[in-house]
C-alpha positions in Angstrom: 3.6 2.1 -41.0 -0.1 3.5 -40.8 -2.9 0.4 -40.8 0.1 -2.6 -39.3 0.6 -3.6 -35.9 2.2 -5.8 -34.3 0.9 -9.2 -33.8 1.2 -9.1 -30.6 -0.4 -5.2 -30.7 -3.0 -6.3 -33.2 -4.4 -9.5 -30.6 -4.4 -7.3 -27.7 -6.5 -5.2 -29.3 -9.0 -7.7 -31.0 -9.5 -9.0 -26.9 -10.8 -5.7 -26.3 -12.9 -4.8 -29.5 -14.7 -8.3 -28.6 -15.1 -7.4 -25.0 -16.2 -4.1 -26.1 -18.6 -5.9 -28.9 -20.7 -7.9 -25.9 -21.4 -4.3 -24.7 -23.0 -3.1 -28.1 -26.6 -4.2 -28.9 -25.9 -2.7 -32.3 -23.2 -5.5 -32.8 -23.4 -9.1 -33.3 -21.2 -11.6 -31.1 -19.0 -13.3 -33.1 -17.1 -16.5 -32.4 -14.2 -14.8 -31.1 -16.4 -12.5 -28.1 -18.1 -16.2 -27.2 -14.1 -17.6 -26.3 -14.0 -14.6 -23.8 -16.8 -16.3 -21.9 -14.2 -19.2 -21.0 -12.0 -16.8 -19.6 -11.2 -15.7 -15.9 -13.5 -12.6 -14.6 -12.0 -9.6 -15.1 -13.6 -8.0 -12.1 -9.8 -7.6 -10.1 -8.3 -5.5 -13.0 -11.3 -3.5 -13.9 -10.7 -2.2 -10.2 -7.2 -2.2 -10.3 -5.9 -1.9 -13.6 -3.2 -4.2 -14.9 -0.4 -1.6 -14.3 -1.8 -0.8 -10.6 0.8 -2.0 -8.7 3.1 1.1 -7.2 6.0 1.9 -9.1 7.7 2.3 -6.1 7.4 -1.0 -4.8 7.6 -2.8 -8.0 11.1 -1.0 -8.8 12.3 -2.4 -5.1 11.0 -6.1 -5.5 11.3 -6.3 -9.2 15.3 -5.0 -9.2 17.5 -7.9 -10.9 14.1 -11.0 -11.3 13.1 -11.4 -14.7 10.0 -8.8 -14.5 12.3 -5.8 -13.8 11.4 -4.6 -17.4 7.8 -6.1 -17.4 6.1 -2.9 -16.5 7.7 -0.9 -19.1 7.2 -3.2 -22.1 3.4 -3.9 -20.9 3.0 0.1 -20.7 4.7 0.2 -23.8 2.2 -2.8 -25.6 -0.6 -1.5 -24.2 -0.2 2.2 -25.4 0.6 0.6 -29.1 -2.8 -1.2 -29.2 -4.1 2.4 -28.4 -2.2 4.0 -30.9 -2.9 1.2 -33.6 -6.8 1.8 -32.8 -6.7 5.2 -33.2 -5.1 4.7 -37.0 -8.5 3.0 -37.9 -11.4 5.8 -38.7 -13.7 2.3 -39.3 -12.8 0.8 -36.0 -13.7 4.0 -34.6 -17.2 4.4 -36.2 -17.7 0.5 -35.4 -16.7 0.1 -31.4 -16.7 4.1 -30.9 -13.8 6.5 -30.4 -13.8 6.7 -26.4 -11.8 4.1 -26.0 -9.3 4.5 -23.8 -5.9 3.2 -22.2 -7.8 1.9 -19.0 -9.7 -0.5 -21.5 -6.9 -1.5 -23.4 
């Protein structure tokens, strides 16, 4: 339904509307962008992406391990926050509408 996520959808993308917030003068930090300051540097996967590894590869040491369905349902997640963003006209107006898969 139009305006519901996940909770799972909806906390992915809070982590990247606060990330996103520390990058807008025009918006105040808020308690929840000052807990990302705790976390590990994000330096590797804003390189590499999350998904980066080669499908390839991942399908010949992922085959029968619980990750062989990782990829896909992380895709999948990932590409729901998008979608769940998009549904928002004043999330749009507030973090701006470029955002894009590779930030999510």
């Amino acid at each position: 339904e139009k305006g519901q996520a996940a909770r799972f959808t909806g906390l992915l993308l809070l982590l990247v509307l606060e990330r996103r917030r520390k990058l807008m003068s025009s918006l105040a930090e808020s308690a929840a962008s000052m807990v990302l300051e705790v976390l590990p540097d994000l330096d590797w996967q804003a390189q590499q992406g999350l998904f980066s590894i080669d499908p390839k590869e991942f399908e010949a040491f992922a085959a029968g391990t619980s990750v062989e369905r990782w990829l896909d349902a992380g895709i999948n997640r990932t590409n729901e926050a998008l979608e769940f963003f998009h549904q928002i006209p004043e999330l749009q107006i507030m973090f701006g509408e470029n955002l894009g898969i590779d930030e999510v």
